[in-house]
LONU-911189 format. One record per residue (C-alpha): residue number from 1; x, y, z; residue in one letter. Coordinates in steps of 0.25 Angstrom, whole numbers, always signed. Layout:
<tinus>
TINU_pos_east_north_up_code
TINU_NUM_X_Y_Z_A .
...
</tinus>
This chain:
<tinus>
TINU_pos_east_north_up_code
TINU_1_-98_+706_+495_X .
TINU_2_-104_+692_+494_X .
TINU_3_-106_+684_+507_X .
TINU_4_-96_+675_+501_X .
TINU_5_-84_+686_+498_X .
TINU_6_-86_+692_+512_X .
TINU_7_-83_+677_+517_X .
TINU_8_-72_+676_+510_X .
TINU_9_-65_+690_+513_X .
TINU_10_-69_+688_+530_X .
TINU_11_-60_+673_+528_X .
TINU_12_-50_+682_+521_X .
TINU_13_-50_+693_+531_X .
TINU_14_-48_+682_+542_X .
TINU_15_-34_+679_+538_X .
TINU_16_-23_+683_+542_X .
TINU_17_-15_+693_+535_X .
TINU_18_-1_+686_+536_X .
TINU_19_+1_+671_+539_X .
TINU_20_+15_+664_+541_X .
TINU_21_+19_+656_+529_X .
TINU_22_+32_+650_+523_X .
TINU_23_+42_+657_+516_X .
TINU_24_+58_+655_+511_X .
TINU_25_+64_+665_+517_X .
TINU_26_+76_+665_+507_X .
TINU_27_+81_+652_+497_X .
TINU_28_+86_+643_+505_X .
TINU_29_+83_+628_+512_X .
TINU_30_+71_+624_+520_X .
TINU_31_+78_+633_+532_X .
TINU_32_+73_+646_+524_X .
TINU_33_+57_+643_+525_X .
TINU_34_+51_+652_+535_X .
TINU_35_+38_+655_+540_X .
TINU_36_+33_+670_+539_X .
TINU_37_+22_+679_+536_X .
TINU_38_+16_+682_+522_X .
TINU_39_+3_+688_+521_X .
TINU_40_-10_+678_+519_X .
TINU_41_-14_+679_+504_X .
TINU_42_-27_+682_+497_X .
TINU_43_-33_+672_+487_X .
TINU_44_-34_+679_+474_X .
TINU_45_-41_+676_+462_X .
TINU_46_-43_+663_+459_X .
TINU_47_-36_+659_+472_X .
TINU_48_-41_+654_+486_X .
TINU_49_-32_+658_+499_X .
TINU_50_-32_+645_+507_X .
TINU_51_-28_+642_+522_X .
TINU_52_-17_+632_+521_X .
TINU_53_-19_+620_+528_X .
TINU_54_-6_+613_+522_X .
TINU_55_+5_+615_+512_X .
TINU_56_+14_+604_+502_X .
TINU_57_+28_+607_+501_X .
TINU_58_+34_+605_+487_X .
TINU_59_+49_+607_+483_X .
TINU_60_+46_+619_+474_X .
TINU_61_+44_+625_+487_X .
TINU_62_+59_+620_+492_X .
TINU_63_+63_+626_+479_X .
TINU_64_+56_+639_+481_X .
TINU_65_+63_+640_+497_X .
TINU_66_+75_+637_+489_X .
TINU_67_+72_+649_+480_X .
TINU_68_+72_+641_+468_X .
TINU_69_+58_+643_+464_X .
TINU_70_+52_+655_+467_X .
TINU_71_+37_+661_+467_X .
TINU_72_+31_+666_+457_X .
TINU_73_+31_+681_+458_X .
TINU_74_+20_+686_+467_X .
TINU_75_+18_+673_+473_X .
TINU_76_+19_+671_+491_X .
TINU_77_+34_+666_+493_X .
TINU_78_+27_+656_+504_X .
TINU_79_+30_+643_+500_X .
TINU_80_+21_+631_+497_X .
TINU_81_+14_+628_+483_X .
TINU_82_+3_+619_+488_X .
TINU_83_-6_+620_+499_X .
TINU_84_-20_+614_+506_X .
TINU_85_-28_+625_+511_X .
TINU_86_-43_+629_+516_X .
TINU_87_-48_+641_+506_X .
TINU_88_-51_+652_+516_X .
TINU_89_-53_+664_+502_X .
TINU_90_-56_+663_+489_X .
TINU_91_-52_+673_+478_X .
TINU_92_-59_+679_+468_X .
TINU_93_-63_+668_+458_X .
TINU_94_-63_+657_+469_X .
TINU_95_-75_+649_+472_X .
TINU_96_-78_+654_+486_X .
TINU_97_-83_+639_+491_X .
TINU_98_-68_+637_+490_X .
TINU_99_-67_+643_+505_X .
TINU_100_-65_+632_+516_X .
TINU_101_-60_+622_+507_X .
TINU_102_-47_+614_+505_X .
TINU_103_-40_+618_+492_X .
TINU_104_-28_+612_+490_X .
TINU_105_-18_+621_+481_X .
TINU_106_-4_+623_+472_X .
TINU_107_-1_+636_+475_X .
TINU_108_+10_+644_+470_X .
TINU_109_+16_+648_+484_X .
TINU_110_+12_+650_+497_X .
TINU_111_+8_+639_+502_X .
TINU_112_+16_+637_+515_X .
TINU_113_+7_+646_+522_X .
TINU_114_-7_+649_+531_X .
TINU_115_-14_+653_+519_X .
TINU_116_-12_+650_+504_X .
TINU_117_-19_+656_+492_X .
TINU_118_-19_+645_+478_X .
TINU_119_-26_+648_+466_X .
TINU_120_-40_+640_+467_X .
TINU_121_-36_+635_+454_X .
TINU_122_-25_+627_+458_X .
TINU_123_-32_+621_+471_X .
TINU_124_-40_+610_+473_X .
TINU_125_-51_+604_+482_X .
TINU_126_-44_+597_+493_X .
TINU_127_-49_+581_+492_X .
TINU_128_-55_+578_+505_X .
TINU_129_-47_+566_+509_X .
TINU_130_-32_+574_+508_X .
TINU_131_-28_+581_+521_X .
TINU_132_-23_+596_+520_X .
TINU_133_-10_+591_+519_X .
TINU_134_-11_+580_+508_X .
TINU_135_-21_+591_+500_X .
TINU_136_-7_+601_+503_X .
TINU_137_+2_+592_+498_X .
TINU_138_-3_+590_+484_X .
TINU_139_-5_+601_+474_X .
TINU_140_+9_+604_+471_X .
TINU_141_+12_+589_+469_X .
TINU_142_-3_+589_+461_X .
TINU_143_+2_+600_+452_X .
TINU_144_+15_+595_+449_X .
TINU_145_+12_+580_+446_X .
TINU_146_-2_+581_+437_X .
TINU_147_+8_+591_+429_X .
TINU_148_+21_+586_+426_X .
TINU_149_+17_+570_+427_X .
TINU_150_+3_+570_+418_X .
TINU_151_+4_+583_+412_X .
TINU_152_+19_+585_+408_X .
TINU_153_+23_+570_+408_X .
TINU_154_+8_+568_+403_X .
TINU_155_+10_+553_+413_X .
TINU_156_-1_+544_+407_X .
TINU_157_-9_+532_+412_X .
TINU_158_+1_+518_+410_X .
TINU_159_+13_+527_+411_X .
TINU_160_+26_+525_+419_X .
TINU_161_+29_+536_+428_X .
TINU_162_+43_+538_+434_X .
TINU_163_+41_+546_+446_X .
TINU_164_+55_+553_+453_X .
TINU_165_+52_+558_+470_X .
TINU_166_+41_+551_+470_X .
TINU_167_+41_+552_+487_X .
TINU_168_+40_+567_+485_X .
TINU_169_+26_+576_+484_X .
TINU_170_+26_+574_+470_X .
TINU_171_+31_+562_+466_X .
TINU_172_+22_+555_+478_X .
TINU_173_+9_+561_+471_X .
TINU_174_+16_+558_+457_X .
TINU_175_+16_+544_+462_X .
TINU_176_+1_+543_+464_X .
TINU_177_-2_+552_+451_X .
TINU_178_+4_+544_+442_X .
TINU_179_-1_+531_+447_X .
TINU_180_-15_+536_+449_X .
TINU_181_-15_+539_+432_X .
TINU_182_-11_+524_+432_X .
TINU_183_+4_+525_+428_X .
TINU_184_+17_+518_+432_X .
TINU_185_+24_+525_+444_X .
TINU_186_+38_+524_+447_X .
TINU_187_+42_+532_+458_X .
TINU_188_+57_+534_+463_X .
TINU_189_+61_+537_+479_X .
TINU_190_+72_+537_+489_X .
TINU_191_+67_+529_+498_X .
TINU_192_+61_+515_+496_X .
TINU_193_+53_+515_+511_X .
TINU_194_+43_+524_+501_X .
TINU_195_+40_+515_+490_X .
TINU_196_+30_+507_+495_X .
TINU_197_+23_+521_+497_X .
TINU_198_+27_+525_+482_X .
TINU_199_+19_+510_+477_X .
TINU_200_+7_+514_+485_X .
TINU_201_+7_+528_+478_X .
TINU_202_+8_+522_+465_X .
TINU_203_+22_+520_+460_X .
TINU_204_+24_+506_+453_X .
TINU_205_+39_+508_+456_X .
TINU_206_+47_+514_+466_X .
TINU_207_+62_+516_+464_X .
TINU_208_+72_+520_+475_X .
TINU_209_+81_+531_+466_X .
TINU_210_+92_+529_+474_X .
TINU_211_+95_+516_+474_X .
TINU_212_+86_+512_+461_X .
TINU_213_+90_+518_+446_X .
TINU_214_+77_+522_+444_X .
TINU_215_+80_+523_+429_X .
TINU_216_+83_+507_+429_X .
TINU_217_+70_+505_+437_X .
TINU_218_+61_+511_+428_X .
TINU_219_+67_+505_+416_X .
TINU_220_+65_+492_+423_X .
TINU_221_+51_+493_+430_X .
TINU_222_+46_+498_+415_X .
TINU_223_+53_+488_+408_X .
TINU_224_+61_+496_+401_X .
TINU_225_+51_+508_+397_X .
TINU_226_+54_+517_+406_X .
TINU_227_+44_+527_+412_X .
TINU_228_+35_+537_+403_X .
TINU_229_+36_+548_+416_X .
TINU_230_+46_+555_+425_X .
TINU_231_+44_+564_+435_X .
TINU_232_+57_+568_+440_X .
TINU_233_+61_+578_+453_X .
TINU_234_+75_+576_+453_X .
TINU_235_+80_+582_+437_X .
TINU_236_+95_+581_+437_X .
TINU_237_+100_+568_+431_X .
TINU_238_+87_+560_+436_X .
TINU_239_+82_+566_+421_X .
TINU_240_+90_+560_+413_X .
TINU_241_+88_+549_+421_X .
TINU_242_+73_+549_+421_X .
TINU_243_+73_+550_+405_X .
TINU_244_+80_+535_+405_X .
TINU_245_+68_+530_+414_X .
TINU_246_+60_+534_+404_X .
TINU_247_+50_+527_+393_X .
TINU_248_+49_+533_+379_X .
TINU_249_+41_+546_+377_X .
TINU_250_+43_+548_+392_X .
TINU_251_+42_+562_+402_X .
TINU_252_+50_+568_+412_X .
TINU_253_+44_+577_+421_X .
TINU_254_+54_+586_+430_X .
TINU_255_+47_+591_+441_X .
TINU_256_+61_+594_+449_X .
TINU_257_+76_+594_+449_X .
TINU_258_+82_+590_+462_X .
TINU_259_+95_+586_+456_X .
TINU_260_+94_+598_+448_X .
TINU_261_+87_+604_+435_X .
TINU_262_+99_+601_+425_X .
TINU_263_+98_+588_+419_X .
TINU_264_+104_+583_+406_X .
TINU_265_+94_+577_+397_X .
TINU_266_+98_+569_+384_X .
TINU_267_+88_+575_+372_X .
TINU_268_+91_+562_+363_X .
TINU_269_+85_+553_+376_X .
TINU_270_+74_+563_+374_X .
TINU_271_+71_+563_+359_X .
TINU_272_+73_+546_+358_X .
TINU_273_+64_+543_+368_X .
TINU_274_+53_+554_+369_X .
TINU_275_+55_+558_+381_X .
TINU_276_+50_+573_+386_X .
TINU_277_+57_+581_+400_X .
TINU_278_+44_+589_+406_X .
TINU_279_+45_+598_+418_X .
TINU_280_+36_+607_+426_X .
TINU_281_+36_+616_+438_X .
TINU_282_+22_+620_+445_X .
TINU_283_+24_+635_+450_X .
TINU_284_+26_+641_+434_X .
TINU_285_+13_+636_+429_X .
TINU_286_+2_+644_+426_X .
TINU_287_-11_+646_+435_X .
TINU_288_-18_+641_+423_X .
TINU_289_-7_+629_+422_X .
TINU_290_-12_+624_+438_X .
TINU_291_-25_+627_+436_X .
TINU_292_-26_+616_+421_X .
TINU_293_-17_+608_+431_X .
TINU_294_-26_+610_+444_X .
TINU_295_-38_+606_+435_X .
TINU_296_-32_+593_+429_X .
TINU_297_-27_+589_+443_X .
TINU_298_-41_+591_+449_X .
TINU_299_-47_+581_+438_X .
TINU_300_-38_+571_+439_X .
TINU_301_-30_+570_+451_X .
TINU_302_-37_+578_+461_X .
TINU_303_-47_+565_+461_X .
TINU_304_-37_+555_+465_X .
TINU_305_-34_+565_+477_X .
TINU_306_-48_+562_+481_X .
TINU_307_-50_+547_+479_X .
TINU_308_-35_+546_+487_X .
TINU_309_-29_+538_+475_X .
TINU_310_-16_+551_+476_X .
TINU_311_-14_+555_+490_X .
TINU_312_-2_+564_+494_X .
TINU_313_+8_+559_+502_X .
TINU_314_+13_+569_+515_X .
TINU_315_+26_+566_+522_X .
TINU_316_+24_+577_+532_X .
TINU_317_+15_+587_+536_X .
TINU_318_+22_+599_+543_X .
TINU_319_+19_+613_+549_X .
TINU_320_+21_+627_+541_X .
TINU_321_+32_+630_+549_X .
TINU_322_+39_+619_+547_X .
TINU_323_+40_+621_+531_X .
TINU_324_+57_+623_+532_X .
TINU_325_+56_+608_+538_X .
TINU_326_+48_+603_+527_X .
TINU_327_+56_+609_+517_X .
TINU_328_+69_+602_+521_X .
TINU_329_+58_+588_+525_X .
TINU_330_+56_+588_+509_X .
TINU_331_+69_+592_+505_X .
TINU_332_+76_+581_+513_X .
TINU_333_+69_+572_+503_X .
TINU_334_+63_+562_+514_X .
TINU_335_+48_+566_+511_X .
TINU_336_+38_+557_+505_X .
TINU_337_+28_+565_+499_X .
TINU_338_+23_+578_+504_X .
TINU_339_+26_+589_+516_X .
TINU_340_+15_+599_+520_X .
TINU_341_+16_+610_+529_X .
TINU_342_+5_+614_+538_X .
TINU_343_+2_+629_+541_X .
</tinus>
């Protein structure tokens, strides 16, 4: 056995067996989280096992809690999809210089724990000016919008961007994405006390969607155009909505349906004007899939995280133990930006 091998196996052997992590003890609301024990994992191939020094909270996980979406079989039913963690093992296949660095991960479960494993593949080096928790509360939101908004809606420089929950994990980094590849961003909230926030971000336009028609003010602030992107959270009637917002030759991008997955879309509006529905969810895609997606990321984004030009933006930080609170915090719709917890 090489000096390095018997390294890593004494760092293994160090652990614990069992740790206490987060799980859903039957479907239900933020009440059924509980913390209990699950067994530490091992990094396999191709994966490291990381100590976890903070965790994003998303709402796939809230829809996994409410046993809507579920693990993929033989995955942990811990919770958590994204993580910041010190590698403590590295797998067969893993650079073994990885150990004692900061890796921040998508990982497909697990997350709300001690200890983590994520595929090396689908983790990058931590930029040393974020703090654990902003490096926690970005790879899901990293993923998600270097996707659907440049891959799917394939947003270009010059382009006008229409940009729905844009106080949210993702619609906040959306903001700074999509202004950072030089488009127009117009960004809708509930709450105007955050627009001058939203501006500083990068949106040119900030729309108060319950009081404003946010269709009118798109039409208006494009002079009559309309915008060439949606991304869209809420689904329901907001789609047909969103297609009358939008420019010739235009893309909407579903990431969500919280007034439900049903809509009603009118094929002639579709066929006249060119426009295309897209929509994608994270958890399906191939290894292969996050690994082309980790590298694009890491060429073209992963430097803005560096020079600060996109930052994450944290609401709160808050203990493991508390994850049923944060749950219902994000649920009750008064966040802006991210929730961590903190093992």
């Amino acid at each position: 056995m090489s000096a390095v091998s018997a390294m890593t196996e004494a760092v293994t052997e160090a652990l614990p067996s069992t740790m206490q992590a987060i799980v859903a003890r039957e479907p239900g609301d933020a009440s059924v989280l509980v913390l209990t024990e699950r067994p530490v994992p091992q990094s396999g191939p191709g994966e490291v096992l990381l100590r976890v020094l903070a965790a994003g909270i998303n709402r796939p996980d809230i829809m996994q809690r409410q046993g809507i979406a579920k693990p993929a079989p033989g995955v942990t039913d811990v919770l958590g999809l994204e993580v910041c963690g010190e590698v403590v093992a590295c797998g067969p296949g893993v650079d073994p210089a990885l150990r004692g660095t900061r890796r921040m991960a998508l990982v497909p479960g697990g997350g709300y724990a001690p200890w983590c494993v994520a595929a090396v593949d689908h983790s990058f080096a931590v930029p040393a000016r974020l703090s654990d928790a902003e490096a926690a509360a970005l790879p899901e939101g990293l993923f998600t919008v270097w996707h659907n908004l440049f891959e799917l809606g394939r947003l270009a420089m010059g382009e006008t961007v229409l940009i729905h929950g844009a106080t949210g994990g993702i619609g906040s980094l959306a903001v700074q994405m999509a202004h950072a590849a030089g488009c127009t961003v117009i960004a809708t909230a509930s709450d105007e006390a955050c627009f001058a926030e939203l501006k500083a971000m990068g949106a040119d336009l900030a729309i108060c969607w319950p009081t404003t028609d946010f269709v009118q003010a798109c039409m208006d602030f494009s002079g009559g155009r309309g915008v060439d992107v949606v991304l869209d959270i809420v689904g329901g009637d907001y789609v047909r909505r969103n297609l009358q917002a939008m420019a010739f030759g235009g893309r909407h991008v579903s990431l969500s349906f919280m007034q439900g997955s049903a809509v009603t879309v009118e094929l002639l509006t579709l066929m006249q004007r060119q426009l295309s529905l897209h929509s994608s969810t994270m958890r399906p895609q191939t290894h292969a899939e996050k690994t082309r997606m980790a590298h694009a990321i890491a060429r073209h984004v992963l430097p803005l995280l560096a020079s600060g030009r996109i930052a994450p933006r944290l609401h709160a930080r808050l203990p493991l133990a508390q994850a049923a609170q944060a749950h219902a915090l994000l649920e009750s719709g008064q966040v802006f930006g991210k929730l961590v917890l903190e093992p």
